[in-house]
GUPAZA-69301 format. One record per residue (C-alpha): x, y, z. Coordinates in pm, 1 decimal. Layout:
BEGIN
{{X; Y; Z}}
...
***
This chain:
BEGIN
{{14666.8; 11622.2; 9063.1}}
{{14629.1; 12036.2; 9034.9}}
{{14374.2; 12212.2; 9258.2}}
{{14161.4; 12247.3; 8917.5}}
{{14132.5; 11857.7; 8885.7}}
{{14010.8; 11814.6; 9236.2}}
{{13789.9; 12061.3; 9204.7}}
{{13644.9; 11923.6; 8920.2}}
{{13625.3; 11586.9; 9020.6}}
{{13469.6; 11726.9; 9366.0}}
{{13183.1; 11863.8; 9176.1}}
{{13126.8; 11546.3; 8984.9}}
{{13117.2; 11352.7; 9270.5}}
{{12878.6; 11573.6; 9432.9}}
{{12639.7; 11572.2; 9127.7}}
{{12605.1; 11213.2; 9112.8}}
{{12552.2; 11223.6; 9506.2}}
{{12280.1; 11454.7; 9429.7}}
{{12101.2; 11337.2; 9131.6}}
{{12113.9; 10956.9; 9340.9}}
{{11915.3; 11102.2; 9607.5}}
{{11680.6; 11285.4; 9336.6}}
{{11666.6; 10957.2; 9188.8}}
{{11600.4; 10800.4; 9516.1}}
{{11345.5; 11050.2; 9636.9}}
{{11148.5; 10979.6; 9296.2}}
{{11140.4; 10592.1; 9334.4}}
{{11035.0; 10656.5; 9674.3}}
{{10729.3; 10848.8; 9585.0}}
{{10625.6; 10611.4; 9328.6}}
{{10634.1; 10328.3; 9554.0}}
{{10468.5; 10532.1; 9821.3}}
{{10221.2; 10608.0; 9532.3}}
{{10203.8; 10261.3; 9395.0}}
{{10173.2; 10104.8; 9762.1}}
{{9847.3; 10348.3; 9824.4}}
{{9699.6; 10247.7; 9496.7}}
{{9713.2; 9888.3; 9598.7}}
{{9559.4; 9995.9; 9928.2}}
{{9265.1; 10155.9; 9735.9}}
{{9241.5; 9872.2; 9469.8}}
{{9178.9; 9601.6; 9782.5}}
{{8965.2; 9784.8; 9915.4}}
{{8742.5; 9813.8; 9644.8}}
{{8741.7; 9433.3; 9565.1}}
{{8644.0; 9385.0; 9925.8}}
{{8355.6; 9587.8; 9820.9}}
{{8289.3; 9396.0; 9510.3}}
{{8337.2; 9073.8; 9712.9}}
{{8080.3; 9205.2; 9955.7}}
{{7818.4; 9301.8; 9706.4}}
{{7846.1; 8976.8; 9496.9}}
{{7761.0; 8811.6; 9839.1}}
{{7503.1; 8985.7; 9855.6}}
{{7373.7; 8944.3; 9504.8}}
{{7419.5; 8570.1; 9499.6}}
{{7216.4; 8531.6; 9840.3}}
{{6946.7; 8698.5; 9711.6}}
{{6913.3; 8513.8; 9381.2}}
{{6979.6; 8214.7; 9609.8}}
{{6685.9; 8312.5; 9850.2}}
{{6475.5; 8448.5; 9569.3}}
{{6142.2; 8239.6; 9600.9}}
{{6171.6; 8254.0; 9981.2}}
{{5891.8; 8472.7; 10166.5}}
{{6063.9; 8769.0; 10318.3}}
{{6044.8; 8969.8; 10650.2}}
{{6005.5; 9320.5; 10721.9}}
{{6200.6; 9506.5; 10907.3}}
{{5939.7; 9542.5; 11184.8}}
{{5903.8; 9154.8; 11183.0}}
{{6255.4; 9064.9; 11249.1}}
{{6249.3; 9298.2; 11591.0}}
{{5961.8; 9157.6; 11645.6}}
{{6096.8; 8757.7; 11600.2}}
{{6428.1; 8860.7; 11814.6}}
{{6244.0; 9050.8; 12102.2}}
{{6426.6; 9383.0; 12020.6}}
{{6298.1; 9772.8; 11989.0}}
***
């Protein structure tokens, strides 16, 4: 092969080298991205999970008589 070939092929090589690590570098940010999305998204239906708790035992406890704040210290012998 002539010096030109090599030369050639040595710069081919080293493009696809670098535009796989481009490549790479982009997948890696969307799954980074993806990965904190799904982070965000559980943490939100924890929320959700915690406030339909809290909806349902109130409908649930609707027609019960209720305590103030005040009484409940009072009840457990706190301040």
């Amino acid at each position: 092969m002539s010096r030109a070939m090599l030369l050639q092929f040595a710069e081919s090589v080293i493009e696809k080298t670098f535009m796989t690590k481009a490549l790479q570098q982009t997948v890696d940010r969307s799954i980074s991205l993806k990965r904190e999305q799904i982070a965000t998204l559980r943490e939100e239906l924890e929320d959700l999970n915690d406030y339909l708790d809290l909806v349902e035992a109130r409908v649930r406890d609707q027609d019960k008589p209720r305590l103030t704040h005040m009484a409940v210290k009072k009840r457990y012998g706190l301040k």
